[in-house]
C-alpha positions as CSV (number, residue, x, y, z in Angstrom):
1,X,3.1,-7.4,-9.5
2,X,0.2,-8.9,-7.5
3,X,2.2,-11.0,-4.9
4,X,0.0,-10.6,-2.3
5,X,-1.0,-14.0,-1.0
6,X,2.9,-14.5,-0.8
7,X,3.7,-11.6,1.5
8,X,0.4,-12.4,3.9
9,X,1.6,-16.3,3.8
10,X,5.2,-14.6,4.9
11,X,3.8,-12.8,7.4
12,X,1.5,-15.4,8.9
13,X,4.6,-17.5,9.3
14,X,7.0,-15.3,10.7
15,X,4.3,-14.0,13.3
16,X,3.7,-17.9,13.8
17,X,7.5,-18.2,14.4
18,X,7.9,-15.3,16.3
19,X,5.3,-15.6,18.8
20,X,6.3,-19.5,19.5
21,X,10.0,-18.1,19.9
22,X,11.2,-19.7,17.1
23,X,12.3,-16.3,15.6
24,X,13.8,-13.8,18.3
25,X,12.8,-10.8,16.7
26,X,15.4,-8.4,18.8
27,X,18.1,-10.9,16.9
28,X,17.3,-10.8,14.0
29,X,16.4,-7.0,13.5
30,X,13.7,-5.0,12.1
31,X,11.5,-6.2,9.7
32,X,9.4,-3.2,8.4
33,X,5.8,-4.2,8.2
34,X,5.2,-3.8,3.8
35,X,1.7,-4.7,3.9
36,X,0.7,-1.5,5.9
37,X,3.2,0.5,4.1
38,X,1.6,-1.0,0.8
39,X,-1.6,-0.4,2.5
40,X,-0.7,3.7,3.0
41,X,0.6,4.4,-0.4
42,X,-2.5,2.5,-2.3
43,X,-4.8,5.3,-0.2
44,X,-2.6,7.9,-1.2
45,X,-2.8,6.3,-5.2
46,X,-6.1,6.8,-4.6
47,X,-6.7,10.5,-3.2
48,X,-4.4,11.3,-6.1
49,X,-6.0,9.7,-9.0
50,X,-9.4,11.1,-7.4
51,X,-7.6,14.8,-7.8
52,X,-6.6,13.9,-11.3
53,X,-10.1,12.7,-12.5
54,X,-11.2,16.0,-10.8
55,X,-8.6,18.0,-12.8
56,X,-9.5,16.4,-16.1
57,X,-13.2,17.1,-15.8
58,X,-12.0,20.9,-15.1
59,X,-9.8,21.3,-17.8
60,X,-12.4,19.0,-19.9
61,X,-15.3,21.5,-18.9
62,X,-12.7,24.3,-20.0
63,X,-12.1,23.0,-23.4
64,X,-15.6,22.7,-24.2
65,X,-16.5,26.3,-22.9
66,X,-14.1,28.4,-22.4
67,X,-16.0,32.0,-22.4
């Protein structure tokens, strides 16, 4: 979707807000920190299209010579 620079301007506001005391952060419950989470699953994206590239060039190699 590419709305990055509008979840790091959300969390560069509430971390303003929260740290002035603005926002009581035991109040107002848990807010799960996305970036990191989006941060986790793009380096899993990435080990597993480097073990799909890997598996192509097998089953490429395979195809081409298959003794």
């Amino acid at each position: 979707m590419g709305m990055k620079k509008t979840m790091q301007q959300f969390q560069v506001e509430w971390h303003t807000l929260s740290s002035s005391g603005r926002i009581k952060t035991n109040e107002s419950g848990y807010l799960p920190d996305v970036v990191k989470h989006n941060e986790e699953l793009s380096e899993k994206l990435k080990l597993l299209e480097s073990d799909v590239d890997r598996y192509r060039k097998s089953a490429e190699y395979f195809i081409k010579d298959p003794q």
